[in-house]
C-alpha positions in Angstrom: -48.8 8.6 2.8 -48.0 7.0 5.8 -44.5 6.1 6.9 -44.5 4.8 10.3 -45.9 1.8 10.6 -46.5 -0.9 13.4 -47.8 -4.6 13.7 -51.0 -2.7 15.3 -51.5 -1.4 11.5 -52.6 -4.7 10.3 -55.4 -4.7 12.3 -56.3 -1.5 11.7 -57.7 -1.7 8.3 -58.7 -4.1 5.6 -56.4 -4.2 3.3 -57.5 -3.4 -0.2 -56.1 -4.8 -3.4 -57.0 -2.5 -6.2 -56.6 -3.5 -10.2 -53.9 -0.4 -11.8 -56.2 1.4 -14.1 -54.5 2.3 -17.3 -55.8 4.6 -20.2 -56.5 3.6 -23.6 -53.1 3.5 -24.8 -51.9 1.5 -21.9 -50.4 4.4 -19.8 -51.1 4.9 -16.1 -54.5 6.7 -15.2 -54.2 9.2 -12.8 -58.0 9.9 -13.0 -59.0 6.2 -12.4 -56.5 5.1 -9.9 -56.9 8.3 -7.9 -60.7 7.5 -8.7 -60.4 4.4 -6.7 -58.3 5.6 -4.0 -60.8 8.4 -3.4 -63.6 5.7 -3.1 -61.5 3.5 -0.5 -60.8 6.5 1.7 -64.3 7.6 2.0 -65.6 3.8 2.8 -62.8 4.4 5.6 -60.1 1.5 4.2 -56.7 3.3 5.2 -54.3 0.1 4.0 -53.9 0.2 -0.3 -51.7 -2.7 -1.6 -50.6 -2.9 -5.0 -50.4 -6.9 -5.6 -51.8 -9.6 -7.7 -55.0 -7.6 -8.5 -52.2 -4.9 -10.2 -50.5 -7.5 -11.8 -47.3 -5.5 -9.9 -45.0 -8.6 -10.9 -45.5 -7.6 -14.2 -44.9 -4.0 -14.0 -41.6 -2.9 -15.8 -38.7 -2.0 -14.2 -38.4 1.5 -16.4 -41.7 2.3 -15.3 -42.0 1.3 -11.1 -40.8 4.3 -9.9 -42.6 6.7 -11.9 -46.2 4.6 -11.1 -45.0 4.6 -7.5 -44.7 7.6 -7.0 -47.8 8.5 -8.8 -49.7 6.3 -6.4 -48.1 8.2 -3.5 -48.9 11.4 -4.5 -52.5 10.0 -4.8 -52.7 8.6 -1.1 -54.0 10.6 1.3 -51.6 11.4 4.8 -53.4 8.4 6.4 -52.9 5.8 3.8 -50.6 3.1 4.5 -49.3 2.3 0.6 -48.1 -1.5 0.0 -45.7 -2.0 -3.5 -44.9 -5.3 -4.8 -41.3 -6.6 -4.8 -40.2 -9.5 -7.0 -41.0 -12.6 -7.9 -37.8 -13.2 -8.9 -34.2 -12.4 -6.9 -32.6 -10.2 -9.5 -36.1 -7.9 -9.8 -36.0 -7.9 -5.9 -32.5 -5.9 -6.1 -33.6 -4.0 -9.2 -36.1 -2.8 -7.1 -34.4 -2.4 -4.0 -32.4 0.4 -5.7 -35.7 2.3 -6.1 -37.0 1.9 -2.7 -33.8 2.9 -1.4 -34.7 6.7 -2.3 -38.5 6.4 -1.3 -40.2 6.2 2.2 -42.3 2.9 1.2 -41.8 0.9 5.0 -43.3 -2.5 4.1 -43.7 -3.9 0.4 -45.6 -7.5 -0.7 -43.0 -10.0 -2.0 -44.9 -11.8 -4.9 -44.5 -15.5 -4.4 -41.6 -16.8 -5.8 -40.8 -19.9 -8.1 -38.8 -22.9 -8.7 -35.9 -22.9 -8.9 -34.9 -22.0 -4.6 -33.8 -23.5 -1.8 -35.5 -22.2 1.7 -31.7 -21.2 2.7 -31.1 -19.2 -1.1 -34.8 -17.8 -0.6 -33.8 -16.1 3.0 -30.7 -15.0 1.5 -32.6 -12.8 -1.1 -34.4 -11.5 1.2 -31.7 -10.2 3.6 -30.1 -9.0 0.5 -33.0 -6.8 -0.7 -33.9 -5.8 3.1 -29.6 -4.9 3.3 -29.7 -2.9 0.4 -33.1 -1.0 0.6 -34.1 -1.0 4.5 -37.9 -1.8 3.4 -39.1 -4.6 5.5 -41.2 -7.6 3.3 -45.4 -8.8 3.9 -44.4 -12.4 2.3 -47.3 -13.8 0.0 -47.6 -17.6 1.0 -49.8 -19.4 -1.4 -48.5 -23.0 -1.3 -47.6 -25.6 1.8 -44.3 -25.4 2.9 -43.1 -22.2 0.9 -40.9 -20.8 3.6 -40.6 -22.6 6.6 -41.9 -21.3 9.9 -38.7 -21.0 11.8 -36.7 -18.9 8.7 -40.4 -16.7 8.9 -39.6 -16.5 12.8 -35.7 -15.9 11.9 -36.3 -13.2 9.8 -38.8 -11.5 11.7 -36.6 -11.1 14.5 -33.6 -9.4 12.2 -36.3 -7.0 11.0 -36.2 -8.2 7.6 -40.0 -9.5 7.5 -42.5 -7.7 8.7 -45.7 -10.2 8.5 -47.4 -12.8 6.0 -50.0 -12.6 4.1 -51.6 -16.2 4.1 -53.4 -17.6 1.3 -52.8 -21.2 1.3 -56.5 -23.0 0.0 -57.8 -25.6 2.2 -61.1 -27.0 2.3 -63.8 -26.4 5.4 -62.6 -27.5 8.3 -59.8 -28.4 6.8 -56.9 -28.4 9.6 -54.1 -26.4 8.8 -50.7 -27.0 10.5 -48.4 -24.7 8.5 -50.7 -21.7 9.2 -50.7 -23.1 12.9 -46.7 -23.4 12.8 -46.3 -19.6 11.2 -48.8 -17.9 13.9 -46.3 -19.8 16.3 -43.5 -18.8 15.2 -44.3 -14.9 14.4 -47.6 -14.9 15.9 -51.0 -13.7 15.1 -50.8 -10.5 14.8 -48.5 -11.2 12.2 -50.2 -12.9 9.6 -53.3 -12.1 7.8 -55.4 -13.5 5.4 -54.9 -13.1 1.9 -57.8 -14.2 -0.4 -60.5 -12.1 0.3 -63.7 -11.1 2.9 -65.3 -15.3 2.9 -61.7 -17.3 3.5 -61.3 -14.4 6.6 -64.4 -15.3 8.9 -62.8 -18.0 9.5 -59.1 -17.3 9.7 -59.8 -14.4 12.1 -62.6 -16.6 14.4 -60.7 -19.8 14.1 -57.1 -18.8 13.7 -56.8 -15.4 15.4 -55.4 -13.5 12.7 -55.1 -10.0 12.8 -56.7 -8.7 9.4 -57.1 -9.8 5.5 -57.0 -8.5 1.9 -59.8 -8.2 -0.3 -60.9 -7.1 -3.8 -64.0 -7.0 -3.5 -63.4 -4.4 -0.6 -62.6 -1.8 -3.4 -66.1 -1.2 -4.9 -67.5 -2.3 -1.1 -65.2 -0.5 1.3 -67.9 0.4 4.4 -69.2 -3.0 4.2 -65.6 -4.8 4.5 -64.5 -2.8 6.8 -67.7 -3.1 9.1 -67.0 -7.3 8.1 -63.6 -6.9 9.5 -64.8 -4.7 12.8 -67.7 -7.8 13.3 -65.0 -10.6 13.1 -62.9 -8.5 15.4 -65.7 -8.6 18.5 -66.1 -12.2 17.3 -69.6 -11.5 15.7 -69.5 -14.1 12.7 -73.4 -13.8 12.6 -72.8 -10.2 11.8 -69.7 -10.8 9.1 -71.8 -13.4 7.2 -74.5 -10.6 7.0 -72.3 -8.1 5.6 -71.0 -10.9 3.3 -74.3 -11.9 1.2 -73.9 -8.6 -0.9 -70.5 -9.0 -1.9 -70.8 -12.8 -2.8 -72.1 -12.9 -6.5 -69.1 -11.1 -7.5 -66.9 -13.5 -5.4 -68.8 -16.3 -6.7 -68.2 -15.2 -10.4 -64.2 -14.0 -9.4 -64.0 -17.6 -8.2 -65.5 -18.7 -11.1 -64.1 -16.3 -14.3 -60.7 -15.2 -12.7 -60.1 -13.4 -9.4 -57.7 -10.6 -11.1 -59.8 -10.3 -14.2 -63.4 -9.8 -13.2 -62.4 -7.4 -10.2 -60.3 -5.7 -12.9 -63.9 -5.5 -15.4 -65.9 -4.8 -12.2 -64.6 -1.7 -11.4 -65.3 -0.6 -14.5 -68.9 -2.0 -15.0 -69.8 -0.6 -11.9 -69.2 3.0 -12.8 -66.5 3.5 -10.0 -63.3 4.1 -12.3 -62.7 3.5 -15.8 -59.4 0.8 -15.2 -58.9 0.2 -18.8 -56.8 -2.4 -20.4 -55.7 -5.2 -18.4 -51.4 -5.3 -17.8 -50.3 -8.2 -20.0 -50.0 -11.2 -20.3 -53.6 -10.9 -18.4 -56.9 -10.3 -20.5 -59.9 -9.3 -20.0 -62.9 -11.5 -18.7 -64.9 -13.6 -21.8 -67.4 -11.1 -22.8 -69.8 -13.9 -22.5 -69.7 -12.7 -18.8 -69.9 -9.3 -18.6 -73.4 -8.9 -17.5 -72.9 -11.0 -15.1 -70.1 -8.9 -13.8 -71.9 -5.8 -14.0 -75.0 -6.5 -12.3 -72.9 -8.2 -9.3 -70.5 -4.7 -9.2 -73.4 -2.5 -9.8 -75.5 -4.7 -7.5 -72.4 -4.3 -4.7 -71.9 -0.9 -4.9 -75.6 0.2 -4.7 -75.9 -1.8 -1.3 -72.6 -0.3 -0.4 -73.9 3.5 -0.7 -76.9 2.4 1.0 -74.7 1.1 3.3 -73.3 4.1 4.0 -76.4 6.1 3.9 -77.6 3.9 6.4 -74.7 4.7 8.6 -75.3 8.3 8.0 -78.5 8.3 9.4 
């Protein structure tokens, strides 16, 4: 696992959000989440964050550093390995303590909620950066979350590292607070954070440096090829690459975003990811063969794909 990390990295790689696979019993798979890591490495994704699609704000305490550092013994020397901090203050510190004896650089903090105040909010996070020394990617989902001047504050006291921006807004929608965080920490600060459609158009329109994606973890050679078109500013190419992941989007959109990725990788053959972390459930069985023939449907054109760029 990597431990030297730059803004540069951001750009380097999509970032993938895998599900946790867990066995039967609910314990942590080291054959399915190594499965999966495995599969992003050879599509060339170097950037793994454990997140939303983990369900990492639900993990308990007496388990994080044991699943941690499972997942880093898993990563190959390349990876760059995201955890999950938070959502809440007093996890943030429980967790701090962890990191504190670990060589994690950056970590996600899980959007937090009511009750804060923007001042209380930047105090928790100097706390946690004080007491651990691991710099924060801040998940922004709503308007106004953290202003853009304490995001520019506390990127220049080293305590934030970058945002990952996932604020919904309709097409051509404008979007001032995304306008007022890229000036205040700049582009290659922020990247997207919902997935390979939402990121033509942040990285043409906005300038931002990368994204995150689910579907990027049955379909790594085709995201990252996405990401390396919107870099050269080739949307014709990105909406391409797009049409094969976009029935499973379309049903993630539909079904749930953390639960269908989580039954995808399963349906698909990739890695059996087992239960679903509570309080999550699995997708209504009414959809499951939708799901699979979208995964298994995704990851055939992603080996040809691959095959293709073999050739």
């Amino acid at each position: 696992m990597r431990h030297d990390i730059t803004p540069q990295d951001l750009a380097a790689s999509v970032m993938a959000v895998p599900p946790l696979a867990l066995t039967a019993d609910g314990a942590f798979s080291d054959t399915a989440n190594r499965a999966v890591l495995d599969h992003l490495r050879a599509g060339g994704v170097t950037t793994v964050l454990y997140g939303g699609n983990a369900l990492a704000q639900h993990w308990p305490m007496g388990v994080y550093a044991d699943w941690l550092d499972r997942l880093q013994a898993m990563a190959s020397d390349d990876t760059w390995l995201l955890p999950s901090v938070g959502p809440d203050a007093g996890k943030m510190m429980d967790q701090a303590a962890v990191l504190k004896t670990r060589r994690y650089p950056v970590a996600l903090l899980v959007p937090m909620g009511a009750p804060l105040t923007h001042e209380g909010m930047g105090q928790a996070l100097r706390r946690f950066h004080a007491a651990c020394g691991v710099q924060l990617l801040v998940y922004i989902k709503t308007d106004g979350y953290i202003p853009a001047a304490l995001l520019g504050d506390l990127l220049a006291e080293g305590v934030v590292f970058g945002v990952k921006y996932a604020v919904p807004r309709s097409a051509g929608e404008a979007d001032p607070y995304l306008r007022d965080i890229v000036a205040a920490i700049g582009a290659n600060r922020v990247i997207s954070g919902f997935g390979e459609p939402p990121a033509i158009a942040h990285m043409l329109r906005d300038g931002l440096a990368g994204f995150t994606a689910g579907c990027v973890c049955i379909a790594p050679a085709l995201s990252m090829a996405l990401m390396a078109a919107l870099r050269r500013g080739d949307g014709e190419s990105a909406q391409r690459l797009l049409v094969p992941m976009q029935p499973l989007e379309d049903l993630r959109g539909a079904h749930g975003e953390i639960r269908v990725l989580h039954d995808s990788l399963a349906l698909s053959g990739l890695a059996d990811t087992g239960p679903v972390l509570l309080p999550m459930t699995h997708a209504d069985p009414a959809h499951r063969n939708a799901i699979e023939a979208a995964a298994r449907g995704l990851l055939a054109a992603e080996l040809e794909f691959r095959a293709a760029q073999a050739a």
